[in-house]
N, C-alpha and C positions, 0 to 999 in steps of 0.2 A: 240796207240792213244785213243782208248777207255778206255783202264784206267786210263787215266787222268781225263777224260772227271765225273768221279766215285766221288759222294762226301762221305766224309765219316766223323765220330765226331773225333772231335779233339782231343778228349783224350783215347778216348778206341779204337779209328778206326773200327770201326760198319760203315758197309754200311748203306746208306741211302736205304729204301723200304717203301710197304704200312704198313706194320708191325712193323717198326722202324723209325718213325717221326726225324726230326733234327729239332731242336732251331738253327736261324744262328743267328751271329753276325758281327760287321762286318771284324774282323781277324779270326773268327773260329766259329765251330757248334760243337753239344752238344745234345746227346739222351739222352732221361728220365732216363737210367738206370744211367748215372752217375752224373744228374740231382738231383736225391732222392741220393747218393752218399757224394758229397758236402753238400749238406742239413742237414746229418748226422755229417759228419763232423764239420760244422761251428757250429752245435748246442749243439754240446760236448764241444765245445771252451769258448761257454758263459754259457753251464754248469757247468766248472769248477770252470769258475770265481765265478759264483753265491755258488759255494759250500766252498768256501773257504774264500768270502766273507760272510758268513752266521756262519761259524765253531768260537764257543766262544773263549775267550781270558783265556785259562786253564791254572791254575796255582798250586801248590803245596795246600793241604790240611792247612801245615802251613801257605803259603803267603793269601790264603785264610782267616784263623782265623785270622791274623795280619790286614787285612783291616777290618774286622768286627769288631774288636777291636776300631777303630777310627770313630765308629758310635754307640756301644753297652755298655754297660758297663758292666761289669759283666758277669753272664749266661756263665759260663767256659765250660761247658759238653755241652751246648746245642748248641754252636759256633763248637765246634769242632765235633760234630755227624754231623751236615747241612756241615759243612767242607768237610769230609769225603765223607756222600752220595752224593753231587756235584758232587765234582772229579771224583768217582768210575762210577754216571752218564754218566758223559759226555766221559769220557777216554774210558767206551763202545763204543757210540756212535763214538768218531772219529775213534777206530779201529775196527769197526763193517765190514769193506770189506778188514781187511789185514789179511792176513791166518796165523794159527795157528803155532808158531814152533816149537809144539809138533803133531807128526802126529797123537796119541792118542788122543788129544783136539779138530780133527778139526770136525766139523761140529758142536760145544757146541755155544749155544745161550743162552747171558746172560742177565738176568729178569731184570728189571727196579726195585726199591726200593725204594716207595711212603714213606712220613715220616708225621706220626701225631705229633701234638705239642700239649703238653698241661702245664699250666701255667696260673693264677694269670691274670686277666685283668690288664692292663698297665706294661706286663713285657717286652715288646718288641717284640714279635711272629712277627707282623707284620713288622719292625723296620729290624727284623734279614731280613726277604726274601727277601727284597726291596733292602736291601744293598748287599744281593746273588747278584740278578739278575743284581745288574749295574757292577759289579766287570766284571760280565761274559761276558755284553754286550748280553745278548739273549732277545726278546720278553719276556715280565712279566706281568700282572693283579693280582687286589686284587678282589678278588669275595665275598659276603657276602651269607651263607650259606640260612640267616633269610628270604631271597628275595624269593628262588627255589623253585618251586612246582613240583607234578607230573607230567606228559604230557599230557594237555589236559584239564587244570586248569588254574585260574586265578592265575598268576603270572609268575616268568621265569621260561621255560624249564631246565632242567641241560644241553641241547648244548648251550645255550647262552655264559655259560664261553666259551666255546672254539670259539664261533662267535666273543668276544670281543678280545680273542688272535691273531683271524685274523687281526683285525683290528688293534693290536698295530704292528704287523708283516708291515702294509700298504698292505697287499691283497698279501703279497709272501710265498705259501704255505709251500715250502720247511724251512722258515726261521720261521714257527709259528709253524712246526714238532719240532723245537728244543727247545721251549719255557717252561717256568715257569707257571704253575696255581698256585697262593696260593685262598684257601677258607676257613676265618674266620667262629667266631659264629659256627663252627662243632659242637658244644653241642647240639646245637641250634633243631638239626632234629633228636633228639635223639626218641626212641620208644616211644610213650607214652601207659601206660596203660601195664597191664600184661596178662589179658585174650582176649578173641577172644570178638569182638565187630563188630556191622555194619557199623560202619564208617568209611570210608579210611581216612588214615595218611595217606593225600597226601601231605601235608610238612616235615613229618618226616620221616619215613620209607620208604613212598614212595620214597623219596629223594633218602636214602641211595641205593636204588634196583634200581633208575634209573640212581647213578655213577658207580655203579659196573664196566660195561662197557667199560662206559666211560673211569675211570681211570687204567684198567687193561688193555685195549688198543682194540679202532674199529675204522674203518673207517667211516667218517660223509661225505654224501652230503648238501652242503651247499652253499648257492648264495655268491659269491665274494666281492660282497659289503657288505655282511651283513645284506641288506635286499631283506626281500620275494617280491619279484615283475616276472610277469609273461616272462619277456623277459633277465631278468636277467642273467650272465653269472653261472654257476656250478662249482666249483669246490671240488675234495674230497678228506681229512683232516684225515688221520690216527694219532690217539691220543696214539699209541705205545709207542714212544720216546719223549714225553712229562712228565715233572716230577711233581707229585701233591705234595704239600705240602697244611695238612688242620691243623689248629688250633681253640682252644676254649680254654676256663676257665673252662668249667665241675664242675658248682657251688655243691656240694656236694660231689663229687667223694672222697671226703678226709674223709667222717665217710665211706665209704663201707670200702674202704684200710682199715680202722681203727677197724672197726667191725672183719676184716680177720687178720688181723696183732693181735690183742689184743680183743679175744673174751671173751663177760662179763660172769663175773662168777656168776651162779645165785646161793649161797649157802651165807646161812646168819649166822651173831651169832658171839661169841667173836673168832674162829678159821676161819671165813673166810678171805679170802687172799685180802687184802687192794689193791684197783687198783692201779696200779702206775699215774703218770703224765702223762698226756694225752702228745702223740710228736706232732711232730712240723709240721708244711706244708709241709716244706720242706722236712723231711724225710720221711713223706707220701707217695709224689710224688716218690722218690725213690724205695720205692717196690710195685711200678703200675705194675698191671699183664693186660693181656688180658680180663681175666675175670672179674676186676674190671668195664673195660669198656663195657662188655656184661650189666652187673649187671646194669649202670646205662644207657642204653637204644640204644647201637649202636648194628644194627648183625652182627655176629662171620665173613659172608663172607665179607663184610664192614671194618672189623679189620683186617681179612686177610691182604688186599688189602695194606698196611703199617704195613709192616715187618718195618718195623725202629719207634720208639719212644721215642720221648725225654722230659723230662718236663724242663722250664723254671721257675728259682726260686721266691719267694716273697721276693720283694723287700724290705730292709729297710735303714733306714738314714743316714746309713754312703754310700750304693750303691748310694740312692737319689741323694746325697752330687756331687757325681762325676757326675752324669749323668745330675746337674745342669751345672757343668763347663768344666768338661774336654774331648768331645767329640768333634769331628768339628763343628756339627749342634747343641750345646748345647744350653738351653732354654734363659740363661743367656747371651749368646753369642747374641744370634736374638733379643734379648731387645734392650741390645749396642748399634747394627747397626741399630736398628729402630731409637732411640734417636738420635744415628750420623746423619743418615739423615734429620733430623733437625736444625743439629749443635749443639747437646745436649750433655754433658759427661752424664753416668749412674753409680753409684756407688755402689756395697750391701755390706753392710757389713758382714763377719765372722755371724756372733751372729743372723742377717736377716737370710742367708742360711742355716743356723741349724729349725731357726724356720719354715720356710718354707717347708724342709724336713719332719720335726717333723707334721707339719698341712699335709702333704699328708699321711704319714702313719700312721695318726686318723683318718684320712676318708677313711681309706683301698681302694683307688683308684691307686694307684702306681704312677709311673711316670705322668700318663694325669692328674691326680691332680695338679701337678708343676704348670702347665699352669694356672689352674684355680686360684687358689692360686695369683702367682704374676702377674694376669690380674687385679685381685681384689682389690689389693696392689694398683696399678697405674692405675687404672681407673682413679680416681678423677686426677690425673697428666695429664695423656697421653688428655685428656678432655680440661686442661687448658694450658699448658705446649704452645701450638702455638702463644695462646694470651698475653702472658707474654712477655713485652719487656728487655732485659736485661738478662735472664735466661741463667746462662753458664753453669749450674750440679744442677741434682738430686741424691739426695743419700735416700740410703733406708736403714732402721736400726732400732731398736727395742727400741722402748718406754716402761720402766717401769710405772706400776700404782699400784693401790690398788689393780684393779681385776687381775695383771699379767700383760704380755707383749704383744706388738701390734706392728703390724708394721707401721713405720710412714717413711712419705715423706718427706724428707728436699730440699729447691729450695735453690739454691745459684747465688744469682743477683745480676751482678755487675752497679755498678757507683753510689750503695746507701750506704747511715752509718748500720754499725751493728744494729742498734736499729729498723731501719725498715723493716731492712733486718730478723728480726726476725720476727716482725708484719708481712711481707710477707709470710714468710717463715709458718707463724699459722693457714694465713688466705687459702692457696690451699695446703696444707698436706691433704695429703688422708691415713687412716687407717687401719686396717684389726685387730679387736680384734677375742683373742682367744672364 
């Protein structure tokens, strides 16, 4: 009769005492030990979910180049190196907690492999990561090198990239673990100066010595939200499994190569040996060594730290040509649909996209040229174009003159005769001479 009388939890059967408390309910009781039990349990449940919600969308090195392809044009080696180190990335990463099937191999942990990029301003460095990161679906930012300072100085800390990585994550740590940094302008914080001086490079060097860390992998305390505020939540951000990709243009780096590749021969007279042709950019970049980049102001541990390098080529007008029309997001393309949504046709002619080409690769600007270029072009239009009643197409196409070609605007409105439709057509042409 008295053991009936005995209460006990419902799941583990523990007597009730003053040392083992019960939660009741009202069909059943529950001590803390299997309390903290369950707890464990349910919390591994939305663990998983969150982990595999989180785990990028991986796909082959080639299905990888093949989308990059439909936003890049060009840039064959440099597509397929970012390809590669991706994949090899992440394929760590998702079998980082399955054991090895060599029993030889197990306990080997394998290193992360940051990638510098170097290349030509407007060759697409930034173009290529942007298009990594969406493929993957992970957390991305573009960070600007020229911003960074030392700690402890006016401007950004180097943890600010990873503050803004939280925030494109929306404050979910585990999902900003698996994220993308890319940081432009790297040239940018290069050494200055060759002897010992009093002044701290606290934008250049200092930079470089306070990613070190950073990008070789620590743990960061950091407020949740992003900012410093006294009551703020905590949380900490190991930048391990985080992949750096930095790029720059390294305005000069092409006579160091050049001086090492082809050293001048200081011996004069009718037997000394004629230089040959200076080469090309492009082959430049091709036998970039380590010590190229010591030479023009990054250090050695700095270089370490991006075991992988690729350079991205200089563009020219026949790549130009495509990267006007044949990508998804092409320059030409975003015209179109600005005119359509006005109810506008856009036209260019053949003979306009060579010149236009041909005018970015005289202002050695590359690709962001394009823009300038045919904004220039149809200023005078896209200005008047609303106000014109009647306007069913513009066409763009090259007017010969005396001094050469230019690009000219032709309107074509309808419900008027040809004759005025030409006087129309004189009077809101917009031109772009060479």
């Amino acid at each position: 009769m008295a053991e009936q009388n005995v209460i006990r939890c419902s799941f583990c059967g523990v007597e009730k005492s003053t040392q083992v408390p019960l939660i009741s309910g009202n069909e059943g009781r529950i001590c803390e030990a299997c309390v903290k039990l369950a707890h464990q349990v349910v919390t591994s449940w939305g663990h998983s979910k969150n982990e595999e919600k989180m785990k990028p969308q991986l796909r082959t090195p080639a299905a990888i180049k093949k989308h990059l392809d439909d936003y890049v044009v060009g840039q064959e080696l440099a597509k397929e190196t970012l390809a590669i180190a991706v994949y090899n990335h992440y394929l760590r990463l998702l079998n980082s907690r399955k054991e090895s099937l060599d029993e030889s191999d197990a306990g080997v942990e394998l290193e992360k492999s940051n990638v510098l990029m170097v290349g030509p301003s407007g060759t697409g460095k930034t173009l290529i990561v942007r298009s990594l990161a969406k493929i993957l679906g992970v957390p991305f930012i573009s960070a600007d090198a020229t911003s960074l300072t030392q700690a402890g100085y006016v401007g950004d800390d180097v943890d600010s990239v990873v503050t803004r990585l939280l925030d494109a994550a929306e404050g979910d740590v585990n999902r900003a673990q698996w994220g993308i940094i890319y940081i432009d302008e790297i040239d940018k914080i290069a050494r200055r100066g060759g002897g010992a001086t009093n002044t701290r490079d606290v934008s250049g060097e200092g930079v470089q010595q306070g990613l070190l860390k950073l990008v070789e992998g620590t743990e960061l305390k950091m407020s949740k939200s992003g900012q410093r505020r006294e009551n703020s939540e905590e949380v900490v951000l190991d930048t391990r499994n985080i992949l750096f990709i930095v790029g720059g243009a390294f305005p000069g780096l092409e006579a160091l190569v050049s001086s090492r590749i082809q050293p001048k021969d200081s011996s004069i007279g009718f037997h000394s040996r004629q230089e040959s042709s200076e080469p090309e950019l492009n082959e430049l970049l091709e036998n970039l060594l380590p010590d190229d980049l010591q030479s023009f102001g990054l250090i050695p541990e700095f270089i370490g730290r991006f075991p992988i390098t690729t350079f991205l080529q200089e563009l020219d007008v026949e790549a130009l040509l495509k990267i006007l029309t044949e990508p998804k997001n092409a320059l030409v393309k975003q015209f179109r649909q600005l005119f359509a949504y006005q109810g506008k046709n856009l036209d260019i002619s053949n003979e306009a996209l060579n010149f236009i080409a041909q005018e970015a690769v005289n202002r050695n600007t590359g690709a962001r040229g394009l823009r300038s270029v045919l904004e220039s072009a149809l200023h005078k239009t896209m200005f008047t174009m609303p106000s014109i009643v009647g306007l069913r197409e513009c066409v763009l196409d090259i007017e010969h003159g005396e001094q050469g070609g230019k690009l000219q605007v032709r309107n074509v409105i309808d419900n008027i005769e040809e004759s005025d439709s030409l006087a129309a057509e004189h009077e809101s042409s917009a031109a772009l001479e060479v």
